[in-house]
C-alpha positions in Angstrom: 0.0 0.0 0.0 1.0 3.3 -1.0 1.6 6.5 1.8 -1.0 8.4 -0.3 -3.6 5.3 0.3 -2.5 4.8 3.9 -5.3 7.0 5.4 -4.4 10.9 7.1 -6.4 11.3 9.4 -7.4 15.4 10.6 -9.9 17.4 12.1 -11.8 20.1 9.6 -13.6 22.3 12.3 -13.6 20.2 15.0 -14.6 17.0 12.9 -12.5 13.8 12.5 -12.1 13.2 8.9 -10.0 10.4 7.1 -8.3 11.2 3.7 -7.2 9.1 1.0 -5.2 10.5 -1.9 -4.3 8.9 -5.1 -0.9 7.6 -5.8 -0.5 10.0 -8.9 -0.1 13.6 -8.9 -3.2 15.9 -8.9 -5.0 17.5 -8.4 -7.7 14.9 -8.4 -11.4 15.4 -8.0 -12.9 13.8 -4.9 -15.5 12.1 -3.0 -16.8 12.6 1.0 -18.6 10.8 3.2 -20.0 12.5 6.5 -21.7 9.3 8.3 -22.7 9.1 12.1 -21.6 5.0 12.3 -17.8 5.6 12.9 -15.9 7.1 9.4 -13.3 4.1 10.4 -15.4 1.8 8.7 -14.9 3.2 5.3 -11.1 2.9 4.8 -11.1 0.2 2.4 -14.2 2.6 0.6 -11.9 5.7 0.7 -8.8 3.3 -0.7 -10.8 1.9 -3.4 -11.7 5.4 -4.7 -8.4 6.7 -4.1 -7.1 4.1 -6.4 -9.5 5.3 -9.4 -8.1 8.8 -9.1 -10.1 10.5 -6.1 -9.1 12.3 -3.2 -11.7 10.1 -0.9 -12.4 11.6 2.6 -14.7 9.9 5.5 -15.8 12.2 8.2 -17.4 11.6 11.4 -20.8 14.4 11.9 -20.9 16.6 14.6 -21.0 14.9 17.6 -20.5 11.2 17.0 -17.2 9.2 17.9 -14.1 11.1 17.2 -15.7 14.4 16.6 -17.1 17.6 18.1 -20.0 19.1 19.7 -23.5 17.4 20.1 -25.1 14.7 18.0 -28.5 15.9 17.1 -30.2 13.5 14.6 -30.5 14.9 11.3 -30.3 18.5 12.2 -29.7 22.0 10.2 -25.9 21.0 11.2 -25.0 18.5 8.8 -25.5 20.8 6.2 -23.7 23.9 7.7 -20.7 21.4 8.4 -20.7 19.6 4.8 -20.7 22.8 3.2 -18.2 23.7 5.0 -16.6 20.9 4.6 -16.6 21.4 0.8 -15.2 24.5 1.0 -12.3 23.2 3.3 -11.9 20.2 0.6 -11.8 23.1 -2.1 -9.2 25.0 -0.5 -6.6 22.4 -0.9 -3.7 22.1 -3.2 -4.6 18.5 -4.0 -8.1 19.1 -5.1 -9.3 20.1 -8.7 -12.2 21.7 -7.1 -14.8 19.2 -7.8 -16.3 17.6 -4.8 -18.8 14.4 -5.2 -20.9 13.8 -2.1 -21.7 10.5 -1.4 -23.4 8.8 1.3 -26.1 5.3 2.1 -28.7 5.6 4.5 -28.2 8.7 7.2 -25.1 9.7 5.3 -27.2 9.7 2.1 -29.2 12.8 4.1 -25.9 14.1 4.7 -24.7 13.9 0.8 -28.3 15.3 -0.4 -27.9 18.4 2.3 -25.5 19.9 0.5 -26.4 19.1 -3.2 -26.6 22.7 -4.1 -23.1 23.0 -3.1 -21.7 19.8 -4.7 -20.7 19.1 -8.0 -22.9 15.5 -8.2 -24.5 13.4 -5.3 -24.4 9.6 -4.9 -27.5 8.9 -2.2 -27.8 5.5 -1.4 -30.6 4.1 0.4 -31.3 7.1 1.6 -33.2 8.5 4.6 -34.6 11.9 3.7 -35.2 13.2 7.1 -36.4 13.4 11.0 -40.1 13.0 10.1 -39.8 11.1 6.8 -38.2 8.1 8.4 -40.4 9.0 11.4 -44.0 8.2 9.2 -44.5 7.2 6.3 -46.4 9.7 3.5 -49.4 8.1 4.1 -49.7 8.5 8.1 -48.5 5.8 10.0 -45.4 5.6 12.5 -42.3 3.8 11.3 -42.2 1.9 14.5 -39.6 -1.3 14.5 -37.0 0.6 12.3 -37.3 3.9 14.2 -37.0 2.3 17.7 -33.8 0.2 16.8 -31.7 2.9 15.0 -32.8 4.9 18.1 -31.7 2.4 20.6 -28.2 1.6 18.5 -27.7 5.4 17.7 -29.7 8.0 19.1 -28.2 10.3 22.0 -25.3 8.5 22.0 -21.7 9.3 21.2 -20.9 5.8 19.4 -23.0 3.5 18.7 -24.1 0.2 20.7 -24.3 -3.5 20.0 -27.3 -4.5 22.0 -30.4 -4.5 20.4 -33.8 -3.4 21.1 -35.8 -5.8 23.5 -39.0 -6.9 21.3 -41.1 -6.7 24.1 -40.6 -3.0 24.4 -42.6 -2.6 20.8 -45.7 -3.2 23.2 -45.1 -0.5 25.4 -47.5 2.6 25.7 -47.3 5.5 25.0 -44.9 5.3 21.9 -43.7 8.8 22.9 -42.1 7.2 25.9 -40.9 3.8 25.0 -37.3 5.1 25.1 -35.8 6.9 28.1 -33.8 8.7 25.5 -34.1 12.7 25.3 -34.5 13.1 21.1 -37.0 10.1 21.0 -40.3 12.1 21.7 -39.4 15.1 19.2 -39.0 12.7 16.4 -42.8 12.4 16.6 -42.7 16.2 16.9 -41.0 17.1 13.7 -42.2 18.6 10.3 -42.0 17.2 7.0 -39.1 18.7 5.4 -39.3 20.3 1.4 -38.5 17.5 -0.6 -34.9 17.9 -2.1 -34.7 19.1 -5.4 -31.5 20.3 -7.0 -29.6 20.7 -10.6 -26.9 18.9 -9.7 -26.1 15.2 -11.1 -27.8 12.5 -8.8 -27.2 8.6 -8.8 -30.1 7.2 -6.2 -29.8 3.8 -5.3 -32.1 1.7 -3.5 -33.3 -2.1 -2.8 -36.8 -3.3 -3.8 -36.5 -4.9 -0.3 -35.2 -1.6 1.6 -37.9 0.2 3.3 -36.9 3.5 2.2 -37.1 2.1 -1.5 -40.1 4.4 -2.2 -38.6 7.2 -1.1 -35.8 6.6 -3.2 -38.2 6.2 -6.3 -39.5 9.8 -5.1 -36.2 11.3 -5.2 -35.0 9.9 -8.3 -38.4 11.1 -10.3 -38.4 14.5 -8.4 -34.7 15.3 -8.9 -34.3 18.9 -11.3 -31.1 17.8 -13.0 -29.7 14.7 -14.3 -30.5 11.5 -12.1 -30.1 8.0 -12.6 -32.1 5.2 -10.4 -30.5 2.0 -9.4 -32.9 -0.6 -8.0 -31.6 -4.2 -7.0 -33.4 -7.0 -5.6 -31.8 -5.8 -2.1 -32.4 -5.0 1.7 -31.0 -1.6 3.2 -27.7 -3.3 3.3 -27.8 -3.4 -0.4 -25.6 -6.1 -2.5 -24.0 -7.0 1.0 -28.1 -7.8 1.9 -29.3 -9.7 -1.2 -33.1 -11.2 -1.4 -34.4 -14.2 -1.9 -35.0 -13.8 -5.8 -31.9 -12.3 -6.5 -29.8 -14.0 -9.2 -26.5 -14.3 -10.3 -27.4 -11.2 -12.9 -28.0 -9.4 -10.3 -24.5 -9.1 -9.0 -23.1 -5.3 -9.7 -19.7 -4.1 -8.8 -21.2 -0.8 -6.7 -17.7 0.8 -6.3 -16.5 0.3 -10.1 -20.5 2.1 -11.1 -20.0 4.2 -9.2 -17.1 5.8 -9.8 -17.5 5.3 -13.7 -20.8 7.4 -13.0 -19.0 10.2 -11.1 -16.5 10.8 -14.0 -19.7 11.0 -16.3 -21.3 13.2 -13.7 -18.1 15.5 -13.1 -17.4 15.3 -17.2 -21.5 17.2 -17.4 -22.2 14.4 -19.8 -25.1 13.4 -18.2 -28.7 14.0 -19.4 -32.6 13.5 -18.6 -33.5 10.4 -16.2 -33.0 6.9 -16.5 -33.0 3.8 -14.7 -31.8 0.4 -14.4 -34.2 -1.9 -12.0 -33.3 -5.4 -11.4 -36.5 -7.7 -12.1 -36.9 -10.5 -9.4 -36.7 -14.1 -9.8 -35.2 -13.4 -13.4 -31.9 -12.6 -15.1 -32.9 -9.4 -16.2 -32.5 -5.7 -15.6 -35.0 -3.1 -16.5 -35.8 0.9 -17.0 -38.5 1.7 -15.0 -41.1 2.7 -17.4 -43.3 5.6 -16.6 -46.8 4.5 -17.4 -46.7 0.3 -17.2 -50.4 -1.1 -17.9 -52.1 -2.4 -15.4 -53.7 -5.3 -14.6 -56.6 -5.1 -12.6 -57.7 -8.0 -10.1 -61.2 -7.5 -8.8 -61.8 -8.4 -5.3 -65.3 -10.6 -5.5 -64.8 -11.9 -8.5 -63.8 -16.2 -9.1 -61.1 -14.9 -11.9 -59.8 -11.7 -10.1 -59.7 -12.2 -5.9 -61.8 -14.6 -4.3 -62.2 -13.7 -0.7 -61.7 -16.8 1.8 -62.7 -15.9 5.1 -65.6 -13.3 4.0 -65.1 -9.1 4.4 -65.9 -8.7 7.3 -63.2 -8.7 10.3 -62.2 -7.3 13.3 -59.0 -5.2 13.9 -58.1 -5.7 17.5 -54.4 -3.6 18.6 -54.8 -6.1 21.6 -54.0 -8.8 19.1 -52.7 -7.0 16.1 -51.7 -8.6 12.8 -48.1 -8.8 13.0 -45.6 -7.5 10.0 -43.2 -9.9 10.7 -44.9 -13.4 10.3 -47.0 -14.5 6.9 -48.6 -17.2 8.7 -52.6 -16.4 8.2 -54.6 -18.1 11.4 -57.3 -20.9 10.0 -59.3 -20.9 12.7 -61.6 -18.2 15.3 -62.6 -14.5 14.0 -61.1 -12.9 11.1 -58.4 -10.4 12.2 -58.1 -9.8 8.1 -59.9 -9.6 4.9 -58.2 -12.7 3.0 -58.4 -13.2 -1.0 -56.5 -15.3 -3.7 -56.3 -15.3 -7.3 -56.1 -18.5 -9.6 -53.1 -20.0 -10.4 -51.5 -18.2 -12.8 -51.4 -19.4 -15.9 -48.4 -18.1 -17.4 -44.9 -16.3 -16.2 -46.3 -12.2 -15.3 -44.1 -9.9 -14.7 -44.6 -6.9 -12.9 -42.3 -3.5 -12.9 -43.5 -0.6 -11.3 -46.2 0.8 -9.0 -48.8 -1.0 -7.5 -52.3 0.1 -5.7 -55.1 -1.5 -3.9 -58.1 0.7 -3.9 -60.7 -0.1 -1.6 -64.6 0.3 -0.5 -64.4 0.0 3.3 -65.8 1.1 6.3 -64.5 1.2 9.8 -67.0 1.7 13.0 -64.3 3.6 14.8 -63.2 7.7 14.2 -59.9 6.6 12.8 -58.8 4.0 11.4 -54.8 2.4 9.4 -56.0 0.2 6.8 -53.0 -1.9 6.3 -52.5 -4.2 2.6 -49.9 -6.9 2.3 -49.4 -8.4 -1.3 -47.8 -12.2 -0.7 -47.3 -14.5 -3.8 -47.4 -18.1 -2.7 -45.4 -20.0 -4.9 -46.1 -23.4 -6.8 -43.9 -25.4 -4.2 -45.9 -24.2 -1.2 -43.7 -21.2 -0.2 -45.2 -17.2 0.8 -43.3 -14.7 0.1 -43.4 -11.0 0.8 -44.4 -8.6 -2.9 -45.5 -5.4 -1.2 -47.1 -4.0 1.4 -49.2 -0.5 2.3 -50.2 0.8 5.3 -52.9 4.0 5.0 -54.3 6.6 7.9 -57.7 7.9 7.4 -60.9 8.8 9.1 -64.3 8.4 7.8 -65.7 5.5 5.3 -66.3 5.0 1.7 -63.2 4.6 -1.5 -59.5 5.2 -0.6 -56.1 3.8 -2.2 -53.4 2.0 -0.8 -49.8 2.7 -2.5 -48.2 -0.7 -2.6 -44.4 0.6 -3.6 -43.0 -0.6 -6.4 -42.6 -3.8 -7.9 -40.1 -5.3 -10.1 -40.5 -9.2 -9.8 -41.0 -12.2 -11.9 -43.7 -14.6 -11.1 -43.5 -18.0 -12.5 -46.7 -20.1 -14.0 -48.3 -21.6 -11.0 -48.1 -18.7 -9.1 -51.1 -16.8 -6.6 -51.3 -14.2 -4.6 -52.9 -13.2 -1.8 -54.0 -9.7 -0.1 -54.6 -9.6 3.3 -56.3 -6.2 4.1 -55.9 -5.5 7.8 -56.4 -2.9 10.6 -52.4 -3.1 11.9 -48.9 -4.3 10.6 -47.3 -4.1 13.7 -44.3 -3.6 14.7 -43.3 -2.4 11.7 -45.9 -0.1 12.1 -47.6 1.8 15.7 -50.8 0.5 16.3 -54.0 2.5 15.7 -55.4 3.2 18.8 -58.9 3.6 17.5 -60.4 6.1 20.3 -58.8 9.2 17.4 -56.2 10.2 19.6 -52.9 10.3 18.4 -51.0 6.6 18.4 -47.8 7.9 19.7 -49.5 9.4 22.9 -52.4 6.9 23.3 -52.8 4.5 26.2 -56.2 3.2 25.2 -56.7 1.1 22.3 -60.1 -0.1 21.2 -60.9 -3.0 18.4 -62.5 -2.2 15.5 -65.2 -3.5 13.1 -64.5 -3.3 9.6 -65.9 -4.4 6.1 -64.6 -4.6 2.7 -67.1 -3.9 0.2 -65.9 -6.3 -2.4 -67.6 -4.7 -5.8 -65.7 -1.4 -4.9 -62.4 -2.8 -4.4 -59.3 -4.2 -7.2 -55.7 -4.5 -7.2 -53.6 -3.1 -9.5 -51.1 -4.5 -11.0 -48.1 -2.8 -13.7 -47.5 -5.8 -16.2 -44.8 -5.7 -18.6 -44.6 -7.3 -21.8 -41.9 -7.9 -23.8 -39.3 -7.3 -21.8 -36.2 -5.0 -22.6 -33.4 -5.9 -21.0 -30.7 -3.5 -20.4 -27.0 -3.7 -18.9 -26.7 -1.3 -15.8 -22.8 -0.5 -16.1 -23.7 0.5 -19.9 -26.7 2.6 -18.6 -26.1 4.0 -15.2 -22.9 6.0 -16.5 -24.3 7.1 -19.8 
């Protein structure tokens, strides 16, 4: 190893920061990474771009392990410090004055605070803010997720090892189920302005993240040049593959990425594209912007047949749980249950999907919760999509699903549940109208599913375009 890739480590303002520089003279362009889980981690990361000609720095945020001041969970700091950063970064003799922020997950917030100040922005998996990870867009509260990163993360100076207690999911109120002092104003925050900027984005998600939708959001609502890359993933992205990923599927992240920050720093990037891996194929995809739909009527012997009637009860004493696709077989429905026929030929589906539904609940509010599950020919159920929906009063509403991008093989059904709860990935509705996060009092609730009211929607593709994401991702 080279001095110049041997990391330096400094302090820019009060913040630790690792640099790597490239073995050959500069100056080069480069890449930083503000992250609160311990810049340390990303050595090999800041190597490997140092040995494809970029100055690579990893810095610690205000606050966390080797640096400064006070951690304060996605606050106006991070982009006061990466701008300053940049300007820092800038200011040196070995930089060429371009500056590519790049970040997954919390640092991904940390890249997309200072797009207007960088020159392109790689945001992976990323978490767009206090109250977007908080709820999702439709209402409910991002329980599971939000409680663990708070427990691992949250008002501490490094993070910790010992994971949340299930048991504490059940506690009331959900203001107070952590003794931890920025817990209760994450339920207090506003909705930020959605992040919007001419500079060069690449957004990359998983179809198995659970930010993947907002990643979607960014990529479509992004002013300048963006490019979407969506692999059959979890949060931990190619390190967290899914069940129907193939061998296709495999992407060098580092080598795209750094082929796409040359493009981006070059300004010969144009327009939107996308490159989405299709499940349980070999195939990758552009996301197209108007699929057709298939439309599967609830009621009807070809569409959904309904097994256990429309009628149910939605008890948050005994809610239905996100994390088990068991359905029970006997005692009252806690769900509306349907299944199509087999299907009769391979379908596959890239893009949006939507439940709309005709229901009615007998309480003042209600979350009407919508898992898709394909069970396979061989007996198996496995997770397609799932939407989760606040509202109060009765009559038509719609369900966002996410997006799609899976193969399903001849054989195949699938099965909504529509439920009251999807706990714990989600706080329970409380039913009495007061607020879930500062309820004590939960109620059950009566519900029906009007069945002539109600379809899924599906976005089929048909003949299939296969692309090659290292040829379209940097083009």
């Amino acid at each position: 190893m080279t001095a110049e890739h041997t990391p330096q480590t400094l302090r820019v303002a009060g913040l630790a920061t690792d640099l790597c520089r490239p073995a050959t003279p500069g100056p080069h362009p480069a890449v930083v990474l503000r992250t609160p889980y311990d810049r340390r981690t990303h050595r090999a990361e800041l190597r490997a771009w140092a040995a494809r000609g970029f100055a690579a720095l990893a810095q610690d945020v205000r606050g966390r392990y080797g640096s400064e001041g006070t951690w304060r969970p996605y606050g106006d700091q991070e982009a006061a410090d990466g701008t300053a950063t940049l300007r820092w970064i800038r200011a040196q003799p070995w930089s060429d004055g371009r500056v590519v922020a790049a970040g997954a997950s919390y640092a991904a917030y940390c890249a997309l605070a200072v797009a207007d100040h960088a020159d392109a922005v790689i945001a992976a998996v990323p978490a767009l803010g206090l109250a977007e990870t908080a709820r999702e867009a439709t209402g409910p509260e991002r329980l599971a997720a939000r409680a663990g990163w708070w427990t691992a993360h949250g008002d501490r100076r490094e993070s910790t090892t010992t994971p949340l207690d299930p048991a504490a999911l059940d506690r009331l109120p959900v203001r107070t189920l952590l003794d931890l002092p920025s817990w209760p104003a994450l339920w207090d925050a506003p909705r930020r302005a959605p992040f919007t900027s001419g500079t060069p984005l690449l957004a990359v998600g998983g179809t198995r993240d659970p930010f993947a939708a907002d990643t979607v959001r960014l990529w479509r609502g992004w002013y300048g040049p963006a490019r979407l890359l969506l692999g059959p993933w979890g949060h931990g992205l190619t390190a967290e593959p899914a069940p129907e990923a193939r061998p296709a599927h495999r992407i060098a992240l580092g080598d795209l990425y750094a082929r796409w920050a040359r493009a981006a720093l070059d300004g010969t990037l144009t327009g939107h594209t996308s490159a989405v891996a299709l499940g349980d194929s070999d195939h990758w995809c552009r996301l197209p912007a108007r699929p057709p739909a298939l439309t599967c009527r609830f009621g009807d012997p070809a569409g959904l047949r309904p097994l256990n009637g429309t009628a149910f009860t939605a008890d948050p004493h005994h809610p239905v749980r996100s994390d088990r696709l068991d359905v029970p077989e006997q005692g009252e429905p806690d769900r509306c249950l349907l299944v199509t026929p087999p299907l009769p030929r391979p379908l596959d589906l890239l893009g949006p999907a939507v439940a709309r539904l005709d229901a009615t609940a007998d309480t003042p509010s209600a979350d009407w919760a919508v898992r898709l599950v394909a069970l396979t020919p061989d007996g198996h159920a496995r997770p397609l999509a799932t939407g989760v929906v606040r509202r109060t009063g009765d009559g038509p509403l719609t369900v966002p699903l996410g997006h799609l991008a899976r193969r399903l093989d001849a054989g195949t059904r699938l099965r909504v549940e529509v439920a009251g709860h999807h706990f714990p990935a989600h706080a329970r509705n409380p039913h009495t109208g007061e607020d879930p996060v500062t309820a004590t009092r939960l109620l059950a609730s009566r519900r029906t599913v009007r069945p002539e009211g109600s379809a899924l929607s599906l976005p089929v593709v048909r003949g299939l375009q296969p692309i090659d994401p290292a040829q379209e991702i940097p083009t």
